[in-house]
N, C-alpha and C positions, 0 to 999 in steps of 0.2 A: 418666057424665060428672060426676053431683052428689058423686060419692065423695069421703070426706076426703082428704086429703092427709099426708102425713108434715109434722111442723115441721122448716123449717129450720134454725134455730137452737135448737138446745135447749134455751132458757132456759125452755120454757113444759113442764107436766105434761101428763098423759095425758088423755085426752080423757072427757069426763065419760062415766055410763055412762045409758043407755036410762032413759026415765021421771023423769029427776036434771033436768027443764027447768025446774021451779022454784028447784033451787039455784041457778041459773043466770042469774035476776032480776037478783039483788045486784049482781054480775061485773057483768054488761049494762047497769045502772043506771050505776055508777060509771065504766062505758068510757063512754056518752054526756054524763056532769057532766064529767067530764075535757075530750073533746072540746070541748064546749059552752063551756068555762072559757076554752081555749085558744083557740078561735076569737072568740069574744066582746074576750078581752083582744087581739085580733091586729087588728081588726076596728077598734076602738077606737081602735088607737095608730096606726095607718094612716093614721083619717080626722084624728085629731087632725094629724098631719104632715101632711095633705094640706090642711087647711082651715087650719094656720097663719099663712097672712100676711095674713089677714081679719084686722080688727080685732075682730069680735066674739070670736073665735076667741083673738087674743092678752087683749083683756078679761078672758075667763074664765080664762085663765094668769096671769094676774097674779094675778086676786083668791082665783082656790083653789088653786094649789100655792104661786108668790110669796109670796101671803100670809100661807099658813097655815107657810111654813117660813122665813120673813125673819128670824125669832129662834127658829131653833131652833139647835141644835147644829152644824150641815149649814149652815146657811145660804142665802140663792140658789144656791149650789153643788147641794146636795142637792135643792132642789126643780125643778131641772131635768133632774138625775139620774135624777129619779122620773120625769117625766115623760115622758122621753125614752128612758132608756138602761134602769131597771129593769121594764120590761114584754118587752122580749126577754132578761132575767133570769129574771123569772118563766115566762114560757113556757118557758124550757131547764128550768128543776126539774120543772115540768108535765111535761116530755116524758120525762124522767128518769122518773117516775112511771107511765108511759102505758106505756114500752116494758118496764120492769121487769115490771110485772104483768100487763099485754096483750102478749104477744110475738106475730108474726107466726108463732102455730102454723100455720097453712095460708092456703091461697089460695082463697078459693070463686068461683065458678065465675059467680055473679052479677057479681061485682067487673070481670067482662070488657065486660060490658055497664051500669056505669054508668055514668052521665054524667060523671064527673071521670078516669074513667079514660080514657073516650072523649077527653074532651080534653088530655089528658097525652099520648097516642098517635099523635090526629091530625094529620098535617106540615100545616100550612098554609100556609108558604112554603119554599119548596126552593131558590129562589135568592135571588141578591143578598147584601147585606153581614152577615147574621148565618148565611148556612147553612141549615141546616134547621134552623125552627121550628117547635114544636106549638102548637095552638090555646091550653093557655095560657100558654106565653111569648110567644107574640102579645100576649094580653089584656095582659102587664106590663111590654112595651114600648109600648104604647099608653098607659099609665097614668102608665109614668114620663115621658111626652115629654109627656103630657098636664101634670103637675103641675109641668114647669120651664116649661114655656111660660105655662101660668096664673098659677103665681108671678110669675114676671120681669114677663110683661105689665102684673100688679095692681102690682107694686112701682114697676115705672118709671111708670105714670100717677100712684101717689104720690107718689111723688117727685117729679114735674111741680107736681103740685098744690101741694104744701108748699112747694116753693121761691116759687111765685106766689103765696102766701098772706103766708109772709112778707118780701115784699120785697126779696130778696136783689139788691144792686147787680148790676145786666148785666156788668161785669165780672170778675164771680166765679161768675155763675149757671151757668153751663158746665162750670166745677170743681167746682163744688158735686155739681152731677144725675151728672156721670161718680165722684165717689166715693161718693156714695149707693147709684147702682146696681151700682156694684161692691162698695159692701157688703153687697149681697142678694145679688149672685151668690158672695160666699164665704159667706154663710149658706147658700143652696140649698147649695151644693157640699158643706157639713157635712151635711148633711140626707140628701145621697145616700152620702156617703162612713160612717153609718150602716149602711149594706146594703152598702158594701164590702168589708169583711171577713167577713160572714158565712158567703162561699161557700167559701174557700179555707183554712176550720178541716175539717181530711180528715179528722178523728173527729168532727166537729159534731155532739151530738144532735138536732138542728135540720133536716139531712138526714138523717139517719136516721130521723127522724118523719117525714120525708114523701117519702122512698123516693127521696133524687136523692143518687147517687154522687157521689165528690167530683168524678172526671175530667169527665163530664158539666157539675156547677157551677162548673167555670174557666170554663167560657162565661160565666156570670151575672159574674163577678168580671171579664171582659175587657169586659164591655157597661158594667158601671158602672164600670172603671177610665176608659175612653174620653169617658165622660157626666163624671165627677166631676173627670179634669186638666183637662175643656175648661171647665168651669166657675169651676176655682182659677184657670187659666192667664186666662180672660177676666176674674174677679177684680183679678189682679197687672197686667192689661195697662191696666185702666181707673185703678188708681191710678199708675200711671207716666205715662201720658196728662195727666191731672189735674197731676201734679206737675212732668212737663216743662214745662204752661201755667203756671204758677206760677214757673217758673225756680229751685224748690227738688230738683227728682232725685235730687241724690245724697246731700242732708243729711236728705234723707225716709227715703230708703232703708237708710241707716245710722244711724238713729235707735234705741234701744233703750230704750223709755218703762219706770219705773218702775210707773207708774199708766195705766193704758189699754193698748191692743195695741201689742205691740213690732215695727217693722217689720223688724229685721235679720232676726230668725229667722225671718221669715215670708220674706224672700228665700230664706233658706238651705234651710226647707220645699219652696218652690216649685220653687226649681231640681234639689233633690233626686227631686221628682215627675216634673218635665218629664223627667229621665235615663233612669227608669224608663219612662217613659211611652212618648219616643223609639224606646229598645231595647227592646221588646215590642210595636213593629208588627212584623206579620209577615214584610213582606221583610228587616227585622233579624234578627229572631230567627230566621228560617227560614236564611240564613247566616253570622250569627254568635249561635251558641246560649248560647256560653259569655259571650260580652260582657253579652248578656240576662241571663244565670241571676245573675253575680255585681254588675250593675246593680242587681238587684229587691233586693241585701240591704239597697239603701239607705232598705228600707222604715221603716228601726228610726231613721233621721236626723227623718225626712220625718215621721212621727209626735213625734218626741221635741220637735223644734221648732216643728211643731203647735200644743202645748200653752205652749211658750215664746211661741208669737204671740199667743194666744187667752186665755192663763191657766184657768185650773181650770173655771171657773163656762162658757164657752163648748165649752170643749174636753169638758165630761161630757154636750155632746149625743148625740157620738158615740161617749163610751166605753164602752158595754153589748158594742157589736159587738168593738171592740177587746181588751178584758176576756177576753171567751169565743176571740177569737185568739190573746190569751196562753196560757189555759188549755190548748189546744190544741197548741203550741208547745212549753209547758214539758212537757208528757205527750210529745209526739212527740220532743224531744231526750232524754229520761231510758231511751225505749225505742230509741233507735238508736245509745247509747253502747255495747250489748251486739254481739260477734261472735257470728256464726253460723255453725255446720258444714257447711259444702258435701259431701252423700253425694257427689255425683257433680257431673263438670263435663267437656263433652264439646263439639268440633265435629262438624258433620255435615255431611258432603262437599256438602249443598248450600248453606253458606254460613252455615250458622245456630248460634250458641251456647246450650247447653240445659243451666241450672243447677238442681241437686237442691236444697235445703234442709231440714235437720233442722228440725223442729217441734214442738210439746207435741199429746198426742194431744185435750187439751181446745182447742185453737185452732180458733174457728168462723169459718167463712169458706164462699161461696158457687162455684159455676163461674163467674162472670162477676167475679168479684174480681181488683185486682189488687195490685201490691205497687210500692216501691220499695226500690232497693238503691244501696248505697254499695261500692265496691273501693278499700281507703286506699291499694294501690298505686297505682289510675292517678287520683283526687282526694279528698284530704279534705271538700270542703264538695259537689259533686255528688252527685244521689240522682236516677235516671232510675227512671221509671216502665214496669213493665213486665206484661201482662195474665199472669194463671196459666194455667198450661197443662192442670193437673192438677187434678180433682175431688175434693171431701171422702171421696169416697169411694173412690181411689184407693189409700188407703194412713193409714194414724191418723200415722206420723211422719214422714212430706215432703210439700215441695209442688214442683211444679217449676214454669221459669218457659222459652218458649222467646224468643232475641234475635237481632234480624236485624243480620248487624254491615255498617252506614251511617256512622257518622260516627267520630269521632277514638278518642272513648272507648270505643266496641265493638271497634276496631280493636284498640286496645289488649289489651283483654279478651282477645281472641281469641287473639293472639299469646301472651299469658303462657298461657296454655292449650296452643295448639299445640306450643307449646317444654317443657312441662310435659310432656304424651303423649308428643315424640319422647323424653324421657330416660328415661321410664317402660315402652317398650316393651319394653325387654330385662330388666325384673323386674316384674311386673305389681304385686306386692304393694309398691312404694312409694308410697310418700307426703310432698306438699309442702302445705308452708305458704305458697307464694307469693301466695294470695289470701286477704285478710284482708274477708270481706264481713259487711256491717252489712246490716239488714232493717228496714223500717217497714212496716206495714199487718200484714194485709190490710185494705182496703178495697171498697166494692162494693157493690152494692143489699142491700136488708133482702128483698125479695121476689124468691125465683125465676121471674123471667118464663120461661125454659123449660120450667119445669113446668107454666104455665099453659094449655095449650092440646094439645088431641088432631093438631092439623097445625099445622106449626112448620117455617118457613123459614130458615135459616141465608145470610145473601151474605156472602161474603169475599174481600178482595182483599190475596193476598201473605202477608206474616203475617198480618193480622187472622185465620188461620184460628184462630188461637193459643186465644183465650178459646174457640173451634166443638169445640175438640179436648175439654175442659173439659166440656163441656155432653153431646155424644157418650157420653164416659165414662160420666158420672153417668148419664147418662139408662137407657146399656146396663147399670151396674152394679145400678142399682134393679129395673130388671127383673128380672137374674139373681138379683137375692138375695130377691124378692116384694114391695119393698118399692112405696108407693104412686106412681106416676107416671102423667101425663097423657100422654104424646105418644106416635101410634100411628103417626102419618104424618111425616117429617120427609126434607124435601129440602136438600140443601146445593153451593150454586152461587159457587164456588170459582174465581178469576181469577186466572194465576200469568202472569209473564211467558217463564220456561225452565222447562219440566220438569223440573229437578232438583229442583225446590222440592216437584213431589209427593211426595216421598219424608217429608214433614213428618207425611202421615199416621200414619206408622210411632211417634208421639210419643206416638199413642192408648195409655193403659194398660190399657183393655179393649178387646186388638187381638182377641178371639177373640168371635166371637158365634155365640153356641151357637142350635141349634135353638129350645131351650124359648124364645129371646130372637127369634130372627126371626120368630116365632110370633105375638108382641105387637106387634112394630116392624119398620114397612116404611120403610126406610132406601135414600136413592138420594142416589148423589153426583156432581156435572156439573161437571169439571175441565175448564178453560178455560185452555187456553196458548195467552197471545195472541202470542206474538214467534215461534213457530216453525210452519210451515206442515206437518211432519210427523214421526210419531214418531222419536224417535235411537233409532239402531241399539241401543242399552241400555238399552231403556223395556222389557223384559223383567226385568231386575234391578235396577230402580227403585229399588223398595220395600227393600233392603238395608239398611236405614240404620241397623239399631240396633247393628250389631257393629263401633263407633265405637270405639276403645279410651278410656277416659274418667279420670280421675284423683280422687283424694279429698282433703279437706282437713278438717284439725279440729285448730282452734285456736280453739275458740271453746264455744257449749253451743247450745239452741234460740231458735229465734225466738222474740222477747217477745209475752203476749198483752195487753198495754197500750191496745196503738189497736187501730182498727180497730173488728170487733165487739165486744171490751173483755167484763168484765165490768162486769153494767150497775151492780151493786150500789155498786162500788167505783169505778167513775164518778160516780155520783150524789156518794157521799162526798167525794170528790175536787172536785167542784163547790161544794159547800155546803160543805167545808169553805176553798174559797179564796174565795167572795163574800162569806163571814163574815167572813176574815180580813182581806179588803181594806178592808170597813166598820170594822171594830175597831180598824186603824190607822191610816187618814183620821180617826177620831172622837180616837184617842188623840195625834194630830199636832194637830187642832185645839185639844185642852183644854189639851196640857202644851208647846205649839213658838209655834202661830199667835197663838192669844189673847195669851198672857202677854208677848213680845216684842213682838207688837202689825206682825206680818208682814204687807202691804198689798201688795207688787211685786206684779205680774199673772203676770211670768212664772215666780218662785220659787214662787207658789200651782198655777201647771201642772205644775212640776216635783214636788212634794210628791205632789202626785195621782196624778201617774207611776208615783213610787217606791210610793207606798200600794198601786196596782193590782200592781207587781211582788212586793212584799214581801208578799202576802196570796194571788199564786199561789207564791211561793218558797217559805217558810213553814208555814203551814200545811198550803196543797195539796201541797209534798213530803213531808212528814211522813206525810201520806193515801197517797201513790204508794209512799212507802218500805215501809210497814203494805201494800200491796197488793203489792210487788215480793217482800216475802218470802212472803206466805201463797201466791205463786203459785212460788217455789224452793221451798217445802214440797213443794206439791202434784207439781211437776218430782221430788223426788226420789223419790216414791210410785207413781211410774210412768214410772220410766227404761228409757232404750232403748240398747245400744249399741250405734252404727251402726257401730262400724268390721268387729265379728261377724256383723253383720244381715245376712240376704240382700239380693238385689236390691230396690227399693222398688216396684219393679212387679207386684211378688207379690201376687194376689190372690185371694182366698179363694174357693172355688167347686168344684161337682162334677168329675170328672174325664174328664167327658163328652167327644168327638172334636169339635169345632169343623164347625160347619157352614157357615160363611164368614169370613171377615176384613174390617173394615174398609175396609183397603188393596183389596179385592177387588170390593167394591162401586163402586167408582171408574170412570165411564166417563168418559175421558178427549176433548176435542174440538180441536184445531187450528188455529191460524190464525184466531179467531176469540171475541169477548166473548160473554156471555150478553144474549139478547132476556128482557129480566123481563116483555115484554107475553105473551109465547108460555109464557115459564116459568111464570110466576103461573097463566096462564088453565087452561094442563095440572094442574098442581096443585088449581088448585080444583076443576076435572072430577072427578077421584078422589078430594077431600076430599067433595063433595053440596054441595049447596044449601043457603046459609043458616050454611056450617059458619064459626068465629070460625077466623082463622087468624093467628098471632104472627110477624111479621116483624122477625128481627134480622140487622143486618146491620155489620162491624169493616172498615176500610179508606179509604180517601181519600177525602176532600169528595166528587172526583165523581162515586166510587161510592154515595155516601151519598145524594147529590144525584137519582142516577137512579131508585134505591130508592125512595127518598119520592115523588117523581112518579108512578112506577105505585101507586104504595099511596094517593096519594091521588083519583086519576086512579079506580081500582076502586071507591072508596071514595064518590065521589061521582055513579060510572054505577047501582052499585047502589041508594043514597037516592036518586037522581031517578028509579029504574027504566028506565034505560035499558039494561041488561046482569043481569035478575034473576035470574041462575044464578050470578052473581059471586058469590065468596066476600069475607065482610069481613076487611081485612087489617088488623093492630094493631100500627104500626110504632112499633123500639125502632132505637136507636144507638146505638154506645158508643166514644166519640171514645179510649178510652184504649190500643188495639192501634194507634194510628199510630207508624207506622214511627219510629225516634228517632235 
């Protein structure tokens, strides 16, 4: 169980050899200054946000960054830049740093039982308005409610005090404390709108330092959208309050100050928030997806006029986060202008579309990874998310992805497909161009949690089997071929609504599990058809499904390896060289634009700052991407593949040995009826022993997810209080990005 492990991701060498433990100081010295750096500076900028509306707290701002930068170059501008926005600067180079030379060669076996793992794992709440959370997103929704409530409370008894201090006539005293305190609560709401954008950059070094995929961190990004409009929208409602007692509304409102904050734009901000805001509750989005998706563009208003309300010196509170959003945007548009080859594209009679894509055989990506795609047929500006079906090890030139077709745009999908096969039936060897698809990611944890444990539970409901199929794969391809893996016990409890949908198994590309393989791995699979109380009469020729007639497409070349896991090297580069170039042209707008015209408008200096931040990812950082797009066509062309000659992509290397079972085979199907996870778990753990650590992941609906963590935390806490000490500890994962679309 203490065995190495294979690296995931190949960026790290081979593993030292016997005796070599003091070359090994240095390394280990320099992972902990790293760490130490990183947390220290994280630590730091934290408390400094959090103990801000102290006076002592603004004191020392004023007298060591204020001060010491009031005549520099930068100005108040810069010193709040520093203060604020370049520490989650430095930390992304740090991390650039960390993962470049530290990669996640392996997973040890202690890492299950430490304490941070432990609480990254542990559900602590299952219900109510956030879902399932872990012990610490707990901790940091208790932190953030902690720090507006402390804020707001200290600001409005100051603001009590100051207005009584100095005398303000009783006729005005009312107006006065309502836009005081609305101008703390648009500071707070800058302060949180900081951490806003950090979740929803889907290549962030930032998560990938610290192992939270992107689909997982739209939650963090839907917690603080929700925290940060209610705070701009209480902002905007206390100075309209204010100004209707005033009898000035609308002359306020349409004000557009040269010198001080301009209020039009800060209308045009707010209203643009509230749009977004509206359409991304869920019973919005949940029926109208498309009103959502093309609302949220309005992000690029809602920021631009931001910094028109606010001007430069306010607005570079929260430009760090912003900044590394751009960076992240202009990488993910530069890699989704490329078309990509569809080997295959196929429906399968039980309702489901399953797309091949050509790949580079250097493209590193995990089984729990997933991808987004664009078809210019049915939308230009849509990119739906969809889990891989298919393992690294699968195949060095495809991935595949499988789609449940739900909504307009699967429908769509599907039909150009199905009308594709009927034309193609009567000449197998043609081929159409009618799907012109784009590819972003992969994306996806840095760390193999399925590799992590010798008993490893799978729940799935409907598609969510999709990323199980993935995992399966891998798991049985490592085996077959010697190579290092953990899991010796794996159960997989599978809820479908019609039987058709089992036939999904058949999607497994290591459908044959040879002897030498059931030898290592005892696989049992408990299908759950809840809608029909007994087998159809053609639950014999179920499993059928792969002799789909499917079609090819290529009009295009492989999937870009840009985002996603990226190369780190040419990441870093790419960073450093756009934070460079943003400083160079903010310094160069200042010496040769601002000074010498003698530039003061508040919102012309936000707007400067804008362009600066754009022009210094455009710029330099494309010039870094273009320098990495060809050395990576080099690379493509030193190891090409053509797929239209290739065999099957299911081809997979291995003895010629007679199969000793199948996937599909292993499959005991049940009726009528969902799975009890108290009975399932407890059976499981019986045949795991005593004390054994067991990985609980589970892809499908809240209230699968919801029931999941309840028994996981439910075993979790019989066994610490000893009340069930036979119980096995279960180490619950989620992964919100198999919901159905």
């Amino acid at each position: 169980m203490a065995q190495e492990r294979e690296p995931l991701l190949n960026g790290g060498g081979n593993a030292a050899p016997k005796g070599s433990s003091a070359a090994g100081v240095l390394p280990s010295l320099a992972r902990t200054v790293l760490k130490f750096l990183m947390w220290a500076l994280f630590l730091t900028w934290t408390a400094g946000i959090f103990l801000y509306p102290t006076k002592p707290a603004q004191a020392v701002f004023r007298n060591l960054i204020v001060g010491l930068t009031r005549e520099s170059l930068f100005g108040i501008t810069g010193g709040i830049f520093l203060a604020f926005s370049a520490p989650i600067l430095i930390i992304a180079f740090l991390a650039y740093v960390y993962i470049s030379f530290f990669p996640s060669d392996h997973v040890e076996n202690k890492k299950l039982r430490s304490l941070s793992f432990r609480l990254w794992t542990f559900p602590v709440l299952v219900d109510g308005p956030f879902g399932v959370v872990s012990a610490v997103e707990f901790i940091g929704i208790v932190l953030f409610i902690i720090y507006v409530v402390y804020s707001m409370t200290y600001y409005a008894v100051e603001t009590v005090s100051l207005v009584s201090e100095f005398h303000v006539p009783k006729s005005f005293e009312s107006e006065l404390i309502l836009e005081v305190i609305g101008l703390r609560l648009g500071s707070v709401g800058l302060f949180c709108m900081l951490f806003l954008f950090l979740p929803v950059a889907r290549g962030s070094v930032l998560l990938r330092l610290i192992d939270i995929p992107f689909e997982h961190a739209t939650r963090y990004h839907v917690w603080l959208g929700h925290l940060t409009m209610a705070l701009f929208t209480l902002h905007g409602l206390f100075y309209v309050i204010s100004w209707s007692m005033q009898g000035r509304l609308l002359e306020q409102m349409v004000e557009w100050k040269q010198i001080g904050v301009a209020n039009l734009p800060g209308v045009i901000s707010l209203a643009a928030g509230l749009l977004m805001w509206v359409t991304s509750l869920h019973p919005v989005r949940k029926r109208f997806f498309e009103l959502f998706f093309y609302t949220h563009q309005l992000y690029v208003v809602f920021v631009v006029f931001l910094a028109f309300h606010v001007g430069d010196f306010i607005f570079s509170i929260s430009a760090g986060a912003i900044f590394l959003f751009m960076l992240d945007r202009f990488l993910r548009f530069w890699q989704s202008r490329a078309k990509v080859d569809i080997i295959a594209a196929a429906c399968r009679p039980c309702g489901t579309v399953e797309l091949v894509f050509s790949k580079p055989a250097s493209l590193r990506y995990n089984a729990l990874s997933f991808i987004f795609i664009q078809a210019r047929e049915l939308s230009f500006l849509q990119w739906h998310p969809f889990s891989v079906s298919s393992s690294p090890m699968d195949g060095k030139y495809h991935m595949s992805v499988l789609i449940k077709v739900l909504g307009t745009w699967t429908e769509k999908l599907r039909s150009i497909i199905t009308d594709v096969q009927e034309q193609n039936k009567s000449d197998s060897e043609s081929q159409s161009g009618r799907i012109t698809a784009c590819v972003e990611g992969p994306y996806g944890h840095e760390s193999p949690y399925h590799l992590m444990y010798e008993n490893l539970i799978l729940v799935a409901g409907g598609i969510g089997i999709s990323p199980f199929l993935a995992i399966l794969s891998d798991i049985i391809h490592r085996i077959e071929k010697g190579k290092p893996c953990m899991p010796k016990n794996v159960l997989v409890l599978w809820s479908v609504k019609k039987s058709k949908e089992l036939s999904l198994l058949s999607a497994v590309d290591a459908q044959t599990i040879r002897s030498s393989v059931s030898d290592k791995l005892r696989l049992d699979i408990q299908a759950f058809v809840t809608q029909e109380s007994v087998p159809p009469l053609e639950d014999g020729i179920i499993g059928d499904d792969q002799k789909v007639p499917g079609i090819f497409v290529k009009n295009g070349t492989t999937m870009s390896g840009l985002v996603g896991t990226g190369d780190n090297f040419w990441a870093a580069m790419y960073f450093l060289a756009s934070t460079l170039g943003f400083v160079l042209a903010y310094a160069l707008v200042q010496v040769y634009y601002v000074k010498p015209h003698n530039v003061v408008a508040w919102w012309y200096l936000g707007l400067l700052f804008v362009l600066c931040m754009v022009a210094g990812v455009a710029l330099p950082g494309g010039l870094v991407v273009l320098l990495w797009h060809l050395s990576e066509k080099r690379r493509l062309e030193n190891d090409r593949w053509d797929t239209a000659s290739s065999q099957s992509p299911r081809t997979v290397d291995g003895d010629d040995d007679a199969p000793s079972a199948t996937v599909a085979g292993l499959r005991t199907t049940r009726y009528g009826c969902r799975p009890n996870f108290e009975a399932e778990f407890a059976a499981f753990a019986e045949r795991a022993g005593d004390a054994a650590d067991v990985g609980v992941l589970v892809c499908g609906p809240q209230g699968l997810q919801t029931s999941v963590a309840r028994e996981c935390r439910t075993r979790n806490l019989r066994r610490g209080g000893g009340v069930v000490k036979s119980a096995s500890r279960a180490v619950f994962h989620f992964n919100s990005h198999s919901f159905d679309l």
